[in-house]
OpenMM code with the backbone's topology and positions (N, CA, C; nanometers):
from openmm import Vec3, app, unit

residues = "UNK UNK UNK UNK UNK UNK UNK UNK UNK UNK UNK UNK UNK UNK UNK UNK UNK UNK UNK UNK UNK UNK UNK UNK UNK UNK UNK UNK UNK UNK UNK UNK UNK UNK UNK UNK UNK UNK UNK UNK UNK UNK UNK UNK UNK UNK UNK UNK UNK UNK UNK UNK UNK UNK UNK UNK UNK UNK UNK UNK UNK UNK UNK UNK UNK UNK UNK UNK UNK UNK UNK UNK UNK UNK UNK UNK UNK UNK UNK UNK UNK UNK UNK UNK UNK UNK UNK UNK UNK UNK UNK UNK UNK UNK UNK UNK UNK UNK UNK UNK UNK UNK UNK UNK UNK UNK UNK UNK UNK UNK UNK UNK UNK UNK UNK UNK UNK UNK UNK UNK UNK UNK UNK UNK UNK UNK UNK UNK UNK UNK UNK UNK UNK UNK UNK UNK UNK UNK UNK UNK UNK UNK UNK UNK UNK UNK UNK UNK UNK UNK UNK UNK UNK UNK UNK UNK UNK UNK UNK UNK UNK UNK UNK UNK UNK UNK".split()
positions = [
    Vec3(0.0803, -0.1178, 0.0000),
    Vec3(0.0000, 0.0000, 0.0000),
    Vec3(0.0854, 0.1252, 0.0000),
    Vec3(0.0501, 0.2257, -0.0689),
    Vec3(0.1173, 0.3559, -0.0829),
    Vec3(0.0959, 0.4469, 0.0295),
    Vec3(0.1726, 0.5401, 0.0760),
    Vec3(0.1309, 0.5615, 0.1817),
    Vec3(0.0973, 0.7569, 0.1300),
    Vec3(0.1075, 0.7743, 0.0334),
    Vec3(0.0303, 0.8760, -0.0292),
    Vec3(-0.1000, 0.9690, 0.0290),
    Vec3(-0.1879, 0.8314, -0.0355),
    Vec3(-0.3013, 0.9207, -0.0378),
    Vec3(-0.3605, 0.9274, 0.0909),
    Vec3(-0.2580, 0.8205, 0.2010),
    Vec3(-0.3456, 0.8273, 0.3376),
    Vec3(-0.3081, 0.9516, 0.3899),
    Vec3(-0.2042, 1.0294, 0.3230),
    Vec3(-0.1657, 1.1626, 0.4633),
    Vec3(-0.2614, 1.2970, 0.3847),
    Vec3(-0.2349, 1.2928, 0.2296),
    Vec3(-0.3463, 1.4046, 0.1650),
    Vec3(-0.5015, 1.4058, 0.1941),
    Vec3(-0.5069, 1.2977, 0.2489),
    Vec3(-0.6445, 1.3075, 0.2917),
    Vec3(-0.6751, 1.3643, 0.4485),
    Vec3(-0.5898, 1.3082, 0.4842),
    Vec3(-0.5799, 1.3932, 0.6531),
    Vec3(-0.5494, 1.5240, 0.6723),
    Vec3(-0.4325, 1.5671, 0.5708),
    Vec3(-0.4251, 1.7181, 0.6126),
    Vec3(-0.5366, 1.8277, 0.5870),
    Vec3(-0.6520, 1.8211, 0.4904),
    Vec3(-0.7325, 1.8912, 0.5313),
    Vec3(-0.8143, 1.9090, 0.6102),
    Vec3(-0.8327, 1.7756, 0.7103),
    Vec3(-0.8846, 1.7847, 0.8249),
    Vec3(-0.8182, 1.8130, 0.9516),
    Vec3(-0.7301, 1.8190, 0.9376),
    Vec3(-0.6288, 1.8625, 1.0142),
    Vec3(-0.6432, 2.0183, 1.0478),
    Vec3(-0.6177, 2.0748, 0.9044),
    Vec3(-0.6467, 2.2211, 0.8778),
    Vec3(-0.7697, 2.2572, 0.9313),
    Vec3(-0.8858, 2.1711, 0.8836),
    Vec3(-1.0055, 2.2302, 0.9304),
    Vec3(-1.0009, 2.1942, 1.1302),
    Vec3(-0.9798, 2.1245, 1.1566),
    Vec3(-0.9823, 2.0896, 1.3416),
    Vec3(-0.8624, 2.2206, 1.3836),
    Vec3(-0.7745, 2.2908, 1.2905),
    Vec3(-0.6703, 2.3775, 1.3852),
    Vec3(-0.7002, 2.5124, 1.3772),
    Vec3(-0.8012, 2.4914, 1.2860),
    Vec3(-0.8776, 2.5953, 1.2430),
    Vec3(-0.9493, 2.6678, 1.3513),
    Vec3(-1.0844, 2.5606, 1.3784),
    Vec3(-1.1839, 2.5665, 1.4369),
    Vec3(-1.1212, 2.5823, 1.5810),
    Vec3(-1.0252, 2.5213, 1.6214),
    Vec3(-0.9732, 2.5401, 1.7184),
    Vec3(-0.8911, 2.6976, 1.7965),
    Vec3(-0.8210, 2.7420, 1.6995),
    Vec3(-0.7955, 2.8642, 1.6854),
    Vec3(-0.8831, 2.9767, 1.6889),
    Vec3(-1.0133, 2.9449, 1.6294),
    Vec3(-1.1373, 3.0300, 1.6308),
    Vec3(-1.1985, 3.0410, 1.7748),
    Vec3(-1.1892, 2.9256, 1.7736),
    Vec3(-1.2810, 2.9324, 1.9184),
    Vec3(-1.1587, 2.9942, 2.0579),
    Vec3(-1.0724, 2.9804, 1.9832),
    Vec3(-0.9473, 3.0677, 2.1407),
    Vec3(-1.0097, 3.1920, 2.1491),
    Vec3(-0.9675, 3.2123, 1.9476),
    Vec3(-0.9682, 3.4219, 1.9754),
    Vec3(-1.0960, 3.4034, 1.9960),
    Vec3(-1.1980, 3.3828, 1.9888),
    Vec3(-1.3604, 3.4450, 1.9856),
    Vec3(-1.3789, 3.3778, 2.2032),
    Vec3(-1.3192, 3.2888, 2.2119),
    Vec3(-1.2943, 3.2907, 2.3708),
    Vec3(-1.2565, 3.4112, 2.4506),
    Vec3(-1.1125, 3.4736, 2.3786),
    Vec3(-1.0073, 3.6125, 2.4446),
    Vec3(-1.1409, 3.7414, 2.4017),
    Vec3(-1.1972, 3.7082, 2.2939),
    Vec3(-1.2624, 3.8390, 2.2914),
    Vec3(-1.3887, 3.8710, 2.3623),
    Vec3(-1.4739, 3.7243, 2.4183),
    Vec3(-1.6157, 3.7220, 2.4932),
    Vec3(-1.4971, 3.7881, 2.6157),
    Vec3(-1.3991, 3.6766, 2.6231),
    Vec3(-1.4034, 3.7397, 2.7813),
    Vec3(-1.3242, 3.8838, 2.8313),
    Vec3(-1.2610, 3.9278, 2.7263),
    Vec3(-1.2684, 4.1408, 2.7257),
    Vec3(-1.3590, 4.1887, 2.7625),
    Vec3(-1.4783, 4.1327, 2.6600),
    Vec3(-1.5997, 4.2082, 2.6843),
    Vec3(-1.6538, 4.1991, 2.7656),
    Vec3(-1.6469, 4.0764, 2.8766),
    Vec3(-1.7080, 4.0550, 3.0042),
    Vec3(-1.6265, 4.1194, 3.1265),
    Vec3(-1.4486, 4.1651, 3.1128),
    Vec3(-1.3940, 4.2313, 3.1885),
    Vec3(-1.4117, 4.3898, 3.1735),
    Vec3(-1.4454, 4.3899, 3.0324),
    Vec3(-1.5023, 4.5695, 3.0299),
    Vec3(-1.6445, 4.6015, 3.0935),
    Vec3(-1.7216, 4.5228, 3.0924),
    Vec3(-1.8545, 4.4993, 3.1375),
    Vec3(-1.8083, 4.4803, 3.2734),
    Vec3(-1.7697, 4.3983, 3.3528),
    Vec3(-1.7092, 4.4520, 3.5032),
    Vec3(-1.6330, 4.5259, 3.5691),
    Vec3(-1.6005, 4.5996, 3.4956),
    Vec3(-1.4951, 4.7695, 3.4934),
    Vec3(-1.6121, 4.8304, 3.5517),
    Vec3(-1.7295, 4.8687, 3.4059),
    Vec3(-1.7895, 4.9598, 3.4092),
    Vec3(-1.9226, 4.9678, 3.5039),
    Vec3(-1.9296, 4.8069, 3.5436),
    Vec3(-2.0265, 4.7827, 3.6639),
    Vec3(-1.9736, 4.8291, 3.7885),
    Vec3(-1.8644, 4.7992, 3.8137),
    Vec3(-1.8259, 4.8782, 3.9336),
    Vec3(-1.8063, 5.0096, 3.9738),
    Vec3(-1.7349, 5.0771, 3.8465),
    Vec3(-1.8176, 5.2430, 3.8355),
    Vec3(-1.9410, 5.2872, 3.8482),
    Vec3(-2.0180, 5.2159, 3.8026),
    Vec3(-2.1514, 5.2505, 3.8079),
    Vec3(-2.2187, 5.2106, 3.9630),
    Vec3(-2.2099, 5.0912, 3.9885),
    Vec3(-2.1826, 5.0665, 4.1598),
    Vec3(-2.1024, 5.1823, 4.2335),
    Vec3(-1.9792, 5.2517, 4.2245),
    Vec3(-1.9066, 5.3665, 4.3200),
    Vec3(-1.9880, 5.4732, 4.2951),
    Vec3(-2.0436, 5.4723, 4.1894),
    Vec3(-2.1306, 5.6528, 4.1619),
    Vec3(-2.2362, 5.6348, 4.2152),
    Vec3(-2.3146, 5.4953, 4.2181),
    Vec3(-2.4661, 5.4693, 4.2413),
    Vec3(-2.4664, 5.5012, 4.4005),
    Vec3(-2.3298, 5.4682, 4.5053),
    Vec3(-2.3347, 5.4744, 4.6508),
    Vec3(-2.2619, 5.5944, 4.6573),
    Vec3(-2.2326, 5.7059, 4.5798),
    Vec3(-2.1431, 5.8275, 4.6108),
    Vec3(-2.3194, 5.9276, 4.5998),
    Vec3(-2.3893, 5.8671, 4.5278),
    Vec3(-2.4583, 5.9408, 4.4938),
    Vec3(-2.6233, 5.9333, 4.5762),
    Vec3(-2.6237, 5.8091, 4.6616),
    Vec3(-2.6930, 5.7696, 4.7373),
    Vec3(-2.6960, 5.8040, 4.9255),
    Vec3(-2.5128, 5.8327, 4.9159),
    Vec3(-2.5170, 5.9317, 5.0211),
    Vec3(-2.5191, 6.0837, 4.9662),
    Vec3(-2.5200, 6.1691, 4.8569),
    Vec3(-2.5529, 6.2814, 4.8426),
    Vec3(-2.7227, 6.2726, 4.9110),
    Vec3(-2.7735, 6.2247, 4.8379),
    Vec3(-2.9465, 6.1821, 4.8356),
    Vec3(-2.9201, 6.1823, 4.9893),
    Vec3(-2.8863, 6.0970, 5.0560),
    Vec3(-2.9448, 6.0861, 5.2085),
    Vec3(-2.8632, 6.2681, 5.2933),
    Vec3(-2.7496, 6.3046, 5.2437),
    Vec3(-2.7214, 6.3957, 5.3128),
    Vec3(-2.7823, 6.5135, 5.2847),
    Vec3(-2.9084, 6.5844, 5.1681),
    Vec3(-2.9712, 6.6331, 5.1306),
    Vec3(-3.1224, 6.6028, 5.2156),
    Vec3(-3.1713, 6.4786, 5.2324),
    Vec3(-3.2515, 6.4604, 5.2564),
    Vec3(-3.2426, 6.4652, 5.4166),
    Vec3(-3.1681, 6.4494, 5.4968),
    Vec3(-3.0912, 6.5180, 5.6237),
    Vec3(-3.1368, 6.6459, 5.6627),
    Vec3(-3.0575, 6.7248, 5.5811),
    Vec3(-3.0658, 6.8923, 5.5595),
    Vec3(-3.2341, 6.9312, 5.5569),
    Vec3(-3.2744, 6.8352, 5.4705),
    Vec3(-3.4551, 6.9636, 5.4409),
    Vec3(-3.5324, 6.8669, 5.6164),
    Vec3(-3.4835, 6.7542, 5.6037),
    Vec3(-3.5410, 6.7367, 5.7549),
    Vec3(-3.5584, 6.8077, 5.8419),
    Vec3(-3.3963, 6.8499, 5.8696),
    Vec3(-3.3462, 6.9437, 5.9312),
    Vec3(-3.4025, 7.0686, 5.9872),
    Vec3(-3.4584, 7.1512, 5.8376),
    Vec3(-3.5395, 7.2457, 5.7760),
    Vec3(-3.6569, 7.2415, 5.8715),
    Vec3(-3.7269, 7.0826, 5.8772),
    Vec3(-3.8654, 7.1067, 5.9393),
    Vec3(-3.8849, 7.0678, 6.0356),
    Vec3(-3.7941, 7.0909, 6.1569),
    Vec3(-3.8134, 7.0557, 6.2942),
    Vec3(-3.8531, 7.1720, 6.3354),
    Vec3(-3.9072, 7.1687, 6.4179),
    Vec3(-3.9775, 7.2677, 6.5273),
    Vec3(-3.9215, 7.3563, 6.5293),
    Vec3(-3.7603, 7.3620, 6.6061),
    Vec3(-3.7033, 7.4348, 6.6215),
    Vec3(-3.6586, 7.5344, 6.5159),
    Vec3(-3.6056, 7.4471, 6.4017),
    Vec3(-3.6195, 7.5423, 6.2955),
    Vec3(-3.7170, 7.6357, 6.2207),
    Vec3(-3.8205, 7.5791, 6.2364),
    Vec3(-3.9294, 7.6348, 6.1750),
    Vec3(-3.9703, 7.7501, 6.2563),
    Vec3(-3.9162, 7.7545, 6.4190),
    Vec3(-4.0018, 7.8625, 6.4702),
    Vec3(-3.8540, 7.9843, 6.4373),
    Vec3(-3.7295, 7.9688, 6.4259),
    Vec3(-3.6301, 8.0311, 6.4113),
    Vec3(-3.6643, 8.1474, 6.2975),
    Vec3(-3.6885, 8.0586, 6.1931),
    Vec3(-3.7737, 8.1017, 6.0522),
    Vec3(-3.8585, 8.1839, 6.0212),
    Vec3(-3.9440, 8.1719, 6.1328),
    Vec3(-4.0907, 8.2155, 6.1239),
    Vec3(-3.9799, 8.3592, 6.2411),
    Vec3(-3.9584, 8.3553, 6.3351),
    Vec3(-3.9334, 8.4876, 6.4028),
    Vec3(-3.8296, 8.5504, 6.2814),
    Vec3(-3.7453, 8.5218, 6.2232),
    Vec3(-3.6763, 8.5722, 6.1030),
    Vec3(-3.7697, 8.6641, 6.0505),
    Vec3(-3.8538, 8.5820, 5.9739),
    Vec3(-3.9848, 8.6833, 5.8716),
    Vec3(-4.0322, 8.7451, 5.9666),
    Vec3(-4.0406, 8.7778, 6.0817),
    Vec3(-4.1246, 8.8709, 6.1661),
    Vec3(-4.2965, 8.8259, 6.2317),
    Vec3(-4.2632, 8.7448, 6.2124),
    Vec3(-4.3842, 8.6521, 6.3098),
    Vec3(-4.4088, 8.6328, 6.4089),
    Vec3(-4.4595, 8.6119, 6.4573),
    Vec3(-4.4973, 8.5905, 6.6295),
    Vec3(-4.5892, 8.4930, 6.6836),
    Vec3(-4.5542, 8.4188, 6.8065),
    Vec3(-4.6362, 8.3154, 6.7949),
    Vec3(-4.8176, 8.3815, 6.8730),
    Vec3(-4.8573, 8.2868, 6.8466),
    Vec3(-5.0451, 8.2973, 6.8971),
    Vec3(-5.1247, 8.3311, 6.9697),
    Vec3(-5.1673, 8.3702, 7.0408),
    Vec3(-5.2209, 8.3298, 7.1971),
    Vec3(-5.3395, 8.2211, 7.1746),
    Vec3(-5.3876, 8.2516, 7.2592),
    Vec3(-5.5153, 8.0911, 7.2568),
    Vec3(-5.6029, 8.1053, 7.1309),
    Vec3(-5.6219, 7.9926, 7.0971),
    Vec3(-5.7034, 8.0039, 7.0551),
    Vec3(-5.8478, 7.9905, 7.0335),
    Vec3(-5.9887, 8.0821, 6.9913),
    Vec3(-6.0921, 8.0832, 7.0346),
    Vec3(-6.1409, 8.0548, 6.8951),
    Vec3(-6.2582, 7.9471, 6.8981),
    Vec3(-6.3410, 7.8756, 6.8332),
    Vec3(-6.4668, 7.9005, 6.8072),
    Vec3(-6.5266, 7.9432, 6.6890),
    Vec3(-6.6373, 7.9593, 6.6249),
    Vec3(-6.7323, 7.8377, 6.6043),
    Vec3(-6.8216, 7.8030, 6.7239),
    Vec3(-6.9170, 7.6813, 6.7368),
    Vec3(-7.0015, 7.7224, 6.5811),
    Vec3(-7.0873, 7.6303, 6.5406),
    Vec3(-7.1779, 7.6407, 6.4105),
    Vec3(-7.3184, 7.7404, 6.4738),
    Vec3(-7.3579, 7.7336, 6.6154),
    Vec3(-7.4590, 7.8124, 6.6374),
    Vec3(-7.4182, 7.9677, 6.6644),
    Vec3(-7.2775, 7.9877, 6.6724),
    Vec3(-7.2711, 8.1252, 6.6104),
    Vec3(-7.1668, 8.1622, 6.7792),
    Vec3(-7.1614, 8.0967, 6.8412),
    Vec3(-7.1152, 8.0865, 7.0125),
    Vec3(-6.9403, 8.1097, 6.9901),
    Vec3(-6.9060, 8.1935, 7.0466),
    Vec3(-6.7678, 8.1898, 7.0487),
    Vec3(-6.7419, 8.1432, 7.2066),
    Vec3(-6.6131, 7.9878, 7.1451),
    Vec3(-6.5699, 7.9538, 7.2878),
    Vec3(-6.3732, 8.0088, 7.2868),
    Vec3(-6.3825, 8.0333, 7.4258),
    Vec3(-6.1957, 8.0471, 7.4134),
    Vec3(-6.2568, 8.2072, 7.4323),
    Vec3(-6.1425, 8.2525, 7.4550),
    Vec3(-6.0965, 8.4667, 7.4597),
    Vec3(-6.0347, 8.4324, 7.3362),
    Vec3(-6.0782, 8.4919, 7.2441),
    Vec3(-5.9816, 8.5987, 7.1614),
    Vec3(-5.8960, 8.7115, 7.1746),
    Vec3(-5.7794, 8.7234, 7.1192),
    Vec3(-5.6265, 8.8039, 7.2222),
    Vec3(-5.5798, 8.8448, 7.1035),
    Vec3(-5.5250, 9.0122, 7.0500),
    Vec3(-5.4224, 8.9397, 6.9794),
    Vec3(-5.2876, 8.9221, 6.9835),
    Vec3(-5.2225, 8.8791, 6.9230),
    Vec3(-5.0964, 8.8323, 6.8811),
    Vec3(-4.9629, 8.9496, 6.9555),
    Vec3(-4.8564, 8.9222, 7.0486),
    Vec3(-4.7946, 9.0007, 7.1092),
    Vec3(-4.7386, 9.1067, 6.9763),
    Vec3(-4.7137, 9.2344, 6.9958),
    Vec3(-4.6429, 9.3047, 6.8310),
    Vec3(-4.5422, 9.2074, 6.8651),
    Vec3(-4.4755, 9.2252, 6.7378),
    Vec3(-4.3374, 9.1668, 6.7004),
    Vec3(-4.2344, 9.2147, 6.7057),
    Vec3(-4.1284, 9.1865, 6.7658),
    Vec3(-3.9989, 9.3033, 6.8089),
    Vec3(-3.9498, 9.3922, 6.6838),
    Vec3(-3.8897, 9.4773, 6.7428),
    Vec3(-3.8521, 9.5730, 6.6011),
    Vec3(-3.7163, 9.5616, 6.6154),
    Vec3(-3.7103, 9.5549, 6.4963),
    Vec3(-3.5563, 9.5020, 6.4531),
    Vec3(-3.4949, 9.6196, 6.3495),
    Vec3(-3.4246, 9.6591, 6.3807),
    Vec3(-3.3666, 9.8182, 6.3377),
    Vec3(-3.2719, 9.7570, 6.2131),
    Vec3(-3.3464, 9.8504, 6.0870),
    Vec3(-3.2774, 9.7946, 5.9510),
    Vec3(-3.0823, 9.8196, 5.9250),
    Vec3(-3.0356, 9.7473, 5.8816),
    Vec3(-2.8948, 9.8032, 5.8849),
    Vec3(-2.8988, 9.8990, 5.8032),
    Vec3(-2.7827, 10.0248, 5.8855),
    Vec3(-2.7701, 10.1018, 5.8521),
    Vec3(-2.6988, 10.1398, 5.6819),
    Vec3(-2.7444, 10.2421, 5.6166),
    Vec3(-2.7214, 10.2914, 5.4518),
    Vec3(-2.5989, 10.3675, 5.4666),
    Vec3(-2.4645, 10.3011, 5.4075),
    Vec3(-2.3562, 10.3575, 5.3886),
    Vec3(-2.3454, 10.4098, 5.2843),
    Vec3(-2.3144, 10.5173, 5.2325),
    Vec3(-2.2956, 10.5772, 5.0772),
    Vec3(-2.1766, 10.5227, 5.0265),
    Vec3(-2.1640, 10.5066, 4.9054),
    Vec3(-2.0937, 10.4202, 4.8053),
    Vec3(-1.9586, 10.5400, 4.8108),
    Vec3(-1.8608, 10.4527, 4.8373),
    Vec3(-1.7348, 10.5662, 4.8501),
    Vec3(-1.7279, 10.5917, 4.6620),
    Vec3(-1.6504, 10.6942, 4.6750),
    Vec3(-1.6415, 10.7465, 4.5123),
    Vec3(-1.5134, 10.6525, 4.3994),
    Vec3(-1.5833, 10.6862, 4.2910),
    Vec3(-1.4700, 10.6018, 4.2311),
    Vec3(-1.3702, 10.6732, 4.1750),
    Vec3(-1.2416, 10.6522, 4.1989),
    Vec3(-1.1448, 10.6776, 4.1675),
    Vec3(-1.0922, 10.7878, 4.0414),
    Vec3(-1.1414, 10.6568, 3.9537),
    Vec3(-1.1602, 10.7341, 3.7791),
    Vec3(-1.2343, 10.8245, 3.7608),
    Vec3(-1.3336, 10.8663, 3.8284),
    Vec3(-1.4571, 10.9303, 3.7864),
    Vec3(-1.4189, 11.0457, 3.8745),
    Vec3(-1.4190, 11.2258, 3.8586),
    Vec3(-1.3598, 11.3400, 3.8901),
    Vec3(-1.4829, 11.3812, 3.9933),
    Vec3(-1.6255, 11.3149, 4.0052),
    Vec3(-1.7167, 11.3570, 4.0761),
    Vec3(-1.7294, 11.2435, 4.1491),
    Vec3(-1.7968, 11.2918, 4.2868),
    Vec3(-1.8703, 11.1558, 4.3391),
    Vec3(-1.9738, 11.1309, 4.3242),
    Vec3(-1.9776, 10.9894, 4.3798),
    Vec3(-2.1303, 10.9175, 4.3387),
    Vec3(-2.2188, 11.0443, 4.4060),
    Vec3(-2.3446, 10.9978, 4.3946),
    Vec3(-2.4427, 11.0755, 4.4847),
    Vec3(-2.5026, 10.9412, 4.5527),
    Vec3(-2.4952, 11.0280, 4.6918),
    Vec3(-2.5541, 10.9044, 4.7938),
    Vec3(-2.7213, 10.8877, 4.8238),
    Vec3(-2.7167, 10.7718, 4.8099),
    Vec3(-2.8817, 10.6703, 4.8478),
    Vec3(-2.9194, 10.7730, 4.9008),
    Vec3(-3.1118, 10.8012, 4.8933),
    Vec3(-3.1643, 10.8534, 5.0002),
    Vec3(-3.2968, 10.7204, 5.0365),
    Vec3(-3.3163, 10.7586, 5.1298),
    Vec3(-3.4543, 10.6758, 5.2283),
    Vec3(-3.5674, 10.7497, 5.2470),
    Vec3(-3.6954, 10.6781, 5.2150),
    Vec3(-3.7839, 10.7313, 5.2370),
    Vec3(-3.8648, 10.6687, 5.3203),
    Vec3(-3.9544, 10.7350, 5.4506),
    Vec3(-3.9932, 10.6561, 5.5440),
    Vec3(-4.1092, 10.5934, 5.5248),
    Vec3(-4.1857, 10.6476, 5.4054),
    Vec3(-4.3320, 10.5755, 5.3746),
    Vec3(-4.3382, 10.6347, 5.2291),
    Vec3(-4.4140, 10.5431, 5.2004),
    Vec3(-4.4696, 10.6227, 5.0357),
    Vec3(-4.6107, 10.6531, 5.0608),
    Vec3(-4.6113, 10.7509, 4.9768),
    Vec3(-4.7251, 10.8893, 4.9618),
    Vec3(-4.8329, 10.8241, 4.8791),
    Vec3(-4.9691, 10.8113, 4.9278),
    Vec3(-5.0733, 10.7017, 4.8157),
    Vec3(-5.1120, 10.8057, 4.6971),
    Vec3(-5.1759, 10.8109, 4.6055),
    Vec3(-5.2110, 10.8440, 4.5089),
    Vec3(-5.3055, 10.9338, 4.4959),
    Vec3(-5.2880, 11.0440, 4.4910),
    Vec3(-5.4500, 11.1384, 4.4429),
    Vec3(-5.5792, 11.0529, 4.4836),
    Vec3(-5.6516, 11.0824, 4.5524),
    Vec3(-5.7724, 11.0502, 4.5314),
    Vec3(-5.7709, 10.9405, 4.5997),
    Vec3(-5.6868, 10.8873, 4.7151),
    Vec3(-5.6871, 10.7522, 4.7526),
    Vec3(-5.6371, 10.7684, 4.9127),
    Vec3(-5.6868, 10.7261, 4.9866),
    Vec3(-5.6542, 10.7374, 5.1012),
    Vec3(-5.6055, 10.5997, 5.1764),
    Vec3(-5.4738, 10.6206, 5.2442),
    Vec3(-5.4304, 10.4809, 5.2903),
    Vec3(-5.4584, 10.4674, 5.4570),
    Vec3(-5.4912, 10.3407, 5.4648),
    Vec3(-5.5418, 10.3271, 5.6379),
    Vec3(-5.4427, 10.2679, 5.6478),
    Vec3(-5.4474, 10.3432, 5.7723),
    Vec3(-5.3331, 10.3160, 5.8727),
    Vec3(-5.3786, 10.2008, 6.0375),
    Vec3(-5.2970, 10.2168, 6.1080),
    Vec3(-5.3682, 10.0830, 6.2250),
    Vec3(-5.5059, 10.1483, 6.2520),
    Vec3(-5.5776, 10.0811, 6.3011),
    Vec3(-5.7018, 10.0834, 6.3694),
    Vec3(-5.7725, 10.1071, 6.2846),
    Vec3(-5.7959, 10.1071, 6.1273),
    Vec3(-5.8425, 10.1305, 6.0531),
    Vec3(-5.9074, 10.3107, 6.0218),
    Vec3(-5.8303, 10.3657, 6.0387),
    Vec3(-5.8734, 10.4540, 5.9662),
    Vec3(-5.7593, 10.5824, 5.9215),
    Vec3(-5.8121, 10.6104, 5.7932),
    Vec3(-5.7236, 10.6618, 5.7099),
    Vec3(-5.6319, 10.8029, 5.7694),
    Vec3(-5.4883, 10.7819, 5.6574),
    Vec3(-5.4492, 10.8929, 5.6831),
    Vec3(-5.5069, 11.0528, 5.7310),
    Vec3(-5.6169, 11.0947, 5.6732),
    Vec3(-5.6858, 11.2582, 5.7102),
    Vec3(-5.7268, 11.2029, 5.8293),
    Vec3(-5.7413, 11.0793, 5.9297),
    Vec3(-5.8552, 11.0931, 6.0195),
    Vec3(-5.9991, 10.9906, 6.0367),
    Vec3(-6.0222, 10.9921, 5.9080),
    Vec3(-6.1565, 10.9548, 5.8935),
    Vec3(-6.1360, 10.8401, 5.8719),
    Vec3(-6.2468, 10.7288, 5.9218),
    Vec3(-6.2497, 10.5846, 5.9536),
    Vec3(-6.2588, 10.5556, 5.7937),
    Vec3(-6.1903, 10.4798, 5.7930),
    Vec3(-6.2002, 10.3629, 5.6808),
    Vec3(-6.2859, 10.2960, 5.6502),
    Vec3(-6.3369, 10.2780, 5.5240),
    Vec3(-6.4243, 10.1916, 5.5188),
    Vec3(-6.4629, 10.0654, 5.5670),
    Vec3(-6.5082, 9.9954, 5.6671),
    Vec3(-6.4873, 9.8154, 5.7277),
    Vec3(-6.6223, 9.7675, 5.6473),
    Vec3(-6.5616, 9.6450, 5.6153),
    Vec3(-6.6874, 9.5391, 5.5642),
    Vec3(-6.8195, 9.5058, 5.6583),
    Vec3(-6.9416, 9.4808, 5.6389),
    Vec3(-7.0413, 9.5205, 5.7360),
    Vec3(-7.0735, 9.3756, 5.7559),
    Vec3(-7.1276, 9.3288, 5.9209),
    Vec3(-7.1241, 9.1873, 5.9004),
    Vec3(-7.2343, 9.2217, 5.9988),
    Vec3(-7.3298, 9.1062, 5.9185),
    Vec3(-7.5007, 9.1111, 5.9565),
    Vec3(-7.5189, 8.9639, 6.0943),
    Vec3(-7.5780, 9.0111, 6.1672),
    Vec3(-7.6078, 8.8914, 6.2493),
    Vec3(-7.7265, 8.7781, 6.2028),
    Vec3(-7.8228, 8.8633, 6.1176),
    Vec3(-7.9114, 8.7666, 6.0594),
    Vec3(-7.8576, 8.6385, 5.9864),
    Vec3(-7.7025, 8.6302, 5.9793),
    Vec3(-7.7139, 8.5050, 5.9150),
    Vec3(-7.7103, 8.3678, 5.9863),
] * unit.nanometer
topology = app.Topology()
chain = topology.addChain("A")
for resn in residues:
    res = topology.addResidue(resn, chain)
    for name in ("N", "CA", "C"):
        topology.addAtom(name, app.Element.getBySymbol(name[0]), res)
């Protein structure tokens, strides 16, 4: 027997098995890149997801913060508020229970004082300084009430009229 045609027949299967073999390495090296880039970018996304989860809780801290008691009454005397006295209740048959009081005034808190703008340098004149005005003046024909309801000249202000028949 020749020993020929037994090896030409093998080497293309040969070729094809070193082939297939080779294929399946690189297409092996390249799934598993893509599965180490894919766990890169999961764990970034994991460090931002908990960097960003304590922002969220240290925000959500803060407006808490905001609405405790204490703060809120800090707040409220800021804007010029004052707290309540008792309070008295309007029954449906028309009966007031409780005293009605009102509200202590609210301390006066003296505005900071208006410094005039020092002059500028470049400029051969000075500024002209701020003025203040202690009230504004109402309009022709219009009279502004003042406490107790009644207007600047004197004369009572108009009050809304409230009927007992109802």
């Amino acid at each position: 027997m020749p020993a020929g045609p037994s090896t030409a027949a093998r080497t293309p299967f040969v070729l094809l098995v070193v082939l297939l073999l080779g294929g399946g390495l690189i297409t092996l090296l390249l799934l598993n890149s893509a599965l180490n880039e894919g766990s890169f970018e999961l764990s970034e996304l994991k460090k931002r997801t908990t960097e960003l989860t304590d922002e969220q809780q240290a925000l959500q801290r803060d407006v808490d913060a905001s609405f405790e008691p204490d703060a809120l009454a800090r707040r409220a005397r800021e804007l010029g508020m004052v707290p309540g006295g008792g309070p008295a209740f309007l029954d449906p048959d028309g009966t007031v229970r409780g005293v009605p009081s009102k509200a202590p005034p609210a301390p006066v808190v003296a505005p900071p004082p208006i410094t005039p703008a020092p002059p500028e340098p470049s400029a051969g004149t000075p500024s002209p300084t701020p003025t203040v005005t202690a009230a504004t003046t109402p309009a022709p024909g219009t009279a502004a009430a003042g406490p107790g309801g009644s207007t600047a000249s004197g004369t009572p202000a108009a009050q809304p009229s409230t009927s007992p028949g109802r």
